[in-house]
C-alpha positions, 0 to 999 in steps of 0.5 A, a space after each residue: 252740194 255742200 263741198 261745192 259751195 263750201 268756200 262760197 258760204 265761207 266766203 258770205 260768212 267772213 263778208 258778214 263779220 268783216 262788215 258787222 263783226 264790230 256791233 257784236 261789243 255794242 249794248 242795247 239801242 232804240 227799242 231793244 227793251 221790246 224784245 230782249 233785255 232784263 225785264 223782258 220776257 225772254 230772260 226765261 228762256 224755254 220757259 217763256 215760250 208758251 207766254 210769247 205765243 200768247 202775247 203781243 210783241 211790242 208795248 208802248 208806255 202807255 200799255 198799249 199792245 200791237 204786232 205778233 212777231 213770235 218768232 223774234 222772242 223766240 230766238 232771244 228765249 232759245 239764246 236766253 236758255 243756252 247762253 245767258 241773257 248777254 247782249 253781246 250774244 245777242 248782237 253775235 247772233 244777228 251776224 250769224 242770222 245776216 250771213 245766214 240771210 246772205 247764204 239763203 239768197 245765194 241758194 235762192 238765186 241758184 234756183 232762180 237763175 239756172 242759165 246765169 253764170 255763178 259769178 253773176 249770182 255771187 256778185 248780187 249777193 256780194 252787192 246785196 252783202 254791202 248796202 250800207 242801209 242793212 246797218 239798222 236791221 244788223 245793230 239793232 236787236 229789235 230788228 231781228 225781226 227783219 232778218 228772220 222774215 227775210 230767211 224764212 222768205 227765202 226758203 220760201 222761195 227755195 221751196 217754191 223753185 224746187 217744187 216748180 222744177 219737180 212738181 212734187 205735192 210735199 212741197 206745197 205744205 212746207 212752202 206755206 209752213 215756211 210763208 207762216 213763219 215769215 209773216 210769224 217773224 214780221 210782215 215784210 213777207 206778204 209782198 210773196 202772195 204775188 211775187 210767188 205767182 209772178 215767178 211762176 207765170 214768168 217762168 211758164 209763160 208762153 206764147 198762149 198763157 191766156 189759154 193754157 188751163 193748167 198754168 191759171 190752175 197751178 197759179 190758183 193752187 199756190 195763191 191758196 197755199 200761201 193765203 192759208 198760211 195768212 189766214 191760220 196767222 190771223 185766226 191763230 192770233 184771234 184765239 191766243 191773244 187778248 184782243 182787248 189789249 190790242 191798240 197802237 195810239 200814233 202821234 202826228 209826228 209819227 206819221 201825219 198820214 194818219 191824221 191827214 186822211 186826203 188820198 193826194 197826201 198819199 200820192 205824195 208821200 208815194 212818191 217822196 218815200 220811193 224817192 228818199 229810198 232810191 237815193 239812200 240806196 245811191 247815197 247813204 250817207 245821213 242815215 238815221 235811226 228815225 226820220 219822221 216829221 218834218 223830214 219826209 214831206 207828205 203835203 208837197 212833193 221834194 226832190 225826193 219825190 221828183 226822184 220818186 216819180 221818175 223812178 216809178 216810170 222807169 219800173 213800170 216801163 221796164 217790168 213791161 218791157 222785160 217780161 216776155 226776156 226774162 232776165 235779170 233786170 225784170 226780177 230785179 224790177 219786180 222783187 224791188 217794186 213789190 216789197 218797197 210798195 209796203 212802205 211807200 204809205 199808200 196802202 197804209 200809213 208806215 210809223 215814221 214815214 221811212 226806215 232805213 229797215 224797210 229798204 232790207 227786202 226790197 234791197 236784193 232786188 236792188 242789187 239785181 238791177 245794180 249788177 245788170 247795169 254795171 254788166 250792161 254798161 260794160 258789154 254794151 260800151 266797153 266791150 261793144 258786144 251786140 248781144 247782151 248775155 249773162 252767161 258769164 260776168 266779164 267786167 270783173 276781168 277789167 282792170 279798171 272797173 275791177 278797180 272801181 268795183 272795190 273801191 265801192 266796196 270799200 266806200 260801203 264798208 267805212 260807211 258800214 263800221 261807221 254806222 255801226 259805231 253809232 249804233 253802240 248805245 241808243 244815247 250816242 246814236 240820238 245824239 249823231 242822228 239829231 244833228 243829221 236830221 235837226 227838222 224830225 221831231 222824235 230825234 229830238 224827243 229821243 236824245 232829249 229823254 235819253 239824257 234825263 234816262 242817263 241822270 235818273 238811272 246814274 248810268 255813268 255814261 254822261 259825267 255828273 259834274 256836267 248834270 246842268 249842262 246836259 239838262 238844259 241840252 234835253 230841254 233845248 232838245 224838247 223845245 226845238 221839237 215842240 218848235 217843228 210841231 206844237 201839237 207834240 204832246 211828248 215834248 209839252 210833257 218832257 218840258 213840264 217834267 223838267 221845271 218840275 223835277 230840275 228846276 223845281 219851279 211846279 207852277 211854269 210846268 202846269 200851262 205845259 201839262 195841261 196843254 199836253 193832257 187836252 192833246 192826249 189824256 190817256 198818258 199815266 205819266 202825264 196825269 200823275 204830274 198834273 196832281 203833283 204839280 197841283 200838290 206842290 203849288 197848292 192849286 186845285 187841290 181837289 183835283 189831286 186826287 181826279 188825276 191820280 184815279 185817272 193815272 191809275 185807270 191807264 195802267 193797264 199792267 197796274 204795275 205803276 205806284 208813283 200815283 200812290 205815293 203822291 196821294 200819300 203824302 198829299 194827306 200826310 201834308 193835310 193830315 187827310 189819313 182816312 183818306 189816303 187808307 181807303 184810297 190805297 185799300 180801294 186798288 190792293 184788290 187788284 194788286 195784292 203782290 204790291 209791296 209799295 202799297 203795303 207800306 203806304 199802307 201801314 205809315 198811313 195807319 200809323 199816322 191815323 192810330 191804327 196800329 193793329 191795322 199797321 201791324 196786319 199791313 206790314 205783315 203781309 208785307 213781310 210775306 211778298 218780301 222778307 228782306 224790305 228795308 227797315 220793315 221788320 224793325 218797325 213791326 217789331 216796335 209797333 208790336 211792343 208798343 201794342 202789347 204796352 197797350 
């Protein structure tokens, strides 16, 4: 099987670097800090194994936790161990994971479609290969998740076409091993719980199905097969995770579905979101990394939608019509239907409405309605043959839609490296994006903050002699979104954050904080500004000290230490040291390996003549780390001073 395929698989492997081969010098983009990164738990490597099958995936700001995808940090841990924590490797090895992808659904299709000639195989996986769409799931590191959920499907598939062809029991534990690790990767592989049966039917249909016992018992015993994989991931969650970390806090301009809770908004957005996609993968030429409010509609139907319903008519009508042909067309129409129907927010509301990632799955049912046309057209109109057969592709043969058929490729392919140049680095795809898409609110939230990240980290991706003009940029950003939707608390908050530390003008910033803390006051960040705004302006000091206890209460990983120095030198100014000590020794129980506060800590004790006390601080100290700055000095004084006593 090998050596008959071989120069096929190579051939998938050289599409897959031609068209990404240029992400692999890119650096990290949007959210890749999730899964991959130096802080992230996968720079353990091996080591970290245990730890991610016990933890969620992602993490928001606020410390919030959601998603078990395992199998992602897996991948970055085993990449980790062997090649280092290099981001280059990484983006290597999701090209190797996208041929992958393509060589699994080219031995799926194999199965599939035994009748069908290997050149109408080839040329779905080649259609498949040059969505332009697939660029975010191939650029973006976060993403693998998508790529991993797609092979483990596809050999789900594999698996299950070999055991419907020899009727073999081992089949069946390994086909729901291969499903749990789908759903392990990412959910996009649950529309399988009725593709599978589908596919099943679909190939034992007759003209008595209805009555046939066997078939309903066989379809019965597959359902229960992939359901266990379902619920052995669910319990498996409930004992290895900690379901008190479990919350995800969305933003209206994520998703409004999830404040709007009227079923019509749904029917809505259903269609306007199945309309967007059937035109990205038509047009893809505004691709963005997020859409979101107010580029998607979900109170009124656009366009898109109009596309979107009739879409959704001609799915039906031929899913209906083509069931009893079989034929390619209506795999096309149900691998399509099913895995976008995740995405459409009528089930369930998807964060930022759509996703050129969500369109990954349903892509390859995509291609095959896409390469049924091209040969329906061809056969019915050019060749004017009266029966339509698969059974060999001949439009290839034809000069001139050879010629039409390459230069679409070739229109993919810029569209391809293109995308995939601005995916490079997260501040310079912000930047394309925003201007594609100036109506949606977290473009303009992601370039303005990546701006102030650049600055604050001197990363040297933005020149320092144009610092001012890249912060007024941020702030322009900040006010457009704040403009599309006033209820944006992450905009009233960047907003304040820059009077504050770039302007220095604290009192413009308190209207902006407090109108973000009555939207949400459970960001850290947040409540920490508003004590410092009040600690700069003198106002409401006795507030200071509320807000930094709630700050701290949100900080769920008591890893942030901002509030301790604001409360340090508020009762330095008010020589309020007592105060400042026992504040700081009311939260070391809890955080006994910081060494911040240890520092705090002692200067306090110091001020307050407590230089025993100061010494013991230091000490401990001393003990997380040797090597902090000027603190030996300093505890070599105070002992000397002491001993003077």
């Amino acid at each position: 099987m090998k050596q008959k395929y071989g120069k096929i698989y190579l051939l998938l492997i050289s599409i897959a670097f031609l068209l990404y081969g240029n992400t692999i010098k890119n650096e990290y983009a949007l959210d890749d800090e999730f899964v991959v990164g130096q802080n992230s738990i996968t720079n353990k490597g091996i080591k970290a194994i245990p730890k991610i099958l016990t933890s969620y995936h992602a993490k928001d700001e606020s410390g919030n936790e959601y998603e078990y995808r395992p199998m992602v940090k897996i991948s970055y841990a085993l990449e980790v161990q062997f090649f280092g924590n290099n981001v280059h490797t990484h983006h290597f090895f999701n090209v190797i994971y996208y041929a992958l992808c393509l060589i699994l659904l080219f031995r799926m299709l194999l199965l599939l479609f035994e009748n069908y000639s290997l050149q109408t195989i080839l040329w779905i996986v080649i259609v498949f290969a040059f969505i332009p769409l697939h660029s975010e799931v191939v650029a973006s590191l976060k993403n693998r998740d998508v790529l991993l959920s797609f092979i483990f499907s596809m050999l789900t598939l594999i698996v299950f076409l070999k055991w419907l062809r020899y009727q073999r029991f081992y089949y069946l534990p390994i086909l729901a091993l291969l499903f749990l690790l789908a759903l392990a990767s990412k959910f996009d592989a649950l529309p399988l719980l009725a593709v599978v049966p589908l596919i099943y039917i679909q190939k034992r249909s007759s003209n008595n199905i209805f009555s046939n016992k066997k078939i309903w018992i066989n379809v019965l015993m597959i359902i229960i097969t992939l359901l266990i994989a379902f619920i052995l991931l669910k319990k498996g969650q409930k004992i290895l995770l900690d379901q008190s970390l479990k919350q995800r806090v969305f933003n209206y301009f994520e998703n409004p579905l999830y404040f709007e809770k009227e079923w019509k908004y749904r029917i809505i957005a259903m269609f306007n979101t199945l309309g967007f996609y059937i035109w990205m993968l038509l047009v893809p030429l505004k691709m963005a990394c997020y859409y979101g409010y107010n580029v998607i509609l979900v109170k009124s139907i656009d366009a898109w939608g109009i596309i979107g319903v009739l879409s959704f008519i001609l799915l039906a009508y031929f899913f209906f019509k083509k069931y009893k042909e079989k034929d390619l067309l209506w795999y096309g129409v149900v691998f399509f239907s099913l895995h976008i129907s995740m995405f459409l927010n009528f089930v369930k509301p998807v964060p930022g409405i759509v996703a050129d990632r969500f369109a990954f799955a349903p892509s390859f049912g995509w291609s095959m309605m896409l390469v049924y046309l091209v040969e329906w057209i061809n056969q019915k109109f050019i060749l004017k043959k009266k029966i339509f057969s698969f059974s060999n592709i001949e439009w290839w043969m034809q000069t001139r839609i050879k010629f039409y058929v390459l230069f679409y490729l070739l229109i993919c392919t810029i569209l391809i490296w293109y995308r995939n140049y601005e995916w490079r680095y997260k501040l310079y795809l912000y930047e394309a994006d925003v201007k594609k898409y100036p109506e949606s609110v977290k473009l303009h939230i992601l370039y303005g903050s990546q701006i102030i990240i650049e600055y604050m980290q001197n990363s040297g991706k933005l020149p320092l002699s144009e610092r001012d003009r890249y912060l007024q940029i941020a702030f322009d950003e900040f006010h457009k979104g704040l403009a599309i939707d006033s209820s944006c608390a992450s905009c009233l908050n960047n907003i304040a954050f820059l009077y504050m530390n770039w302007k220095k003008d604290y009192a413009t910033s308190i209207p902006y904080l407090l109108k973000s803390y009555r939207l949400d006051s459970t960001r850290k960040e947040l409540l920490n500004n508003i004590a410092i705004a009040y600690f700069k302006t003198g106002r409401n000091k006795d507030t200071i000290e509320l807000f930094l206890r709630k700050s701290l209460k949100y900080d769920k990983d008591k890893t942030y230490e901002i509030p301790f120095d604001v409360m340090r030198e508020y009762c330095k100014q008010e020589k309020k040291y007592q105060k400042g000590i026992d504040f700081i020794q009311q939260y070391l129980s809890e955080r006994p390996n910081s060494v911040f506060l240890y520092y705090a800590l002692g200067e306090l004790q110091i001020y307050n003549g407590d230089t025993a006390d100061a010494i013991q601080s230091y000490e401990k100290l001393l003990q997380l780390n040797p090597n902090y700055p000027q603190v030996a000095k300093l505890l070599k004084e105070l002992r000397e001073r002491d001993k003077d006593k």
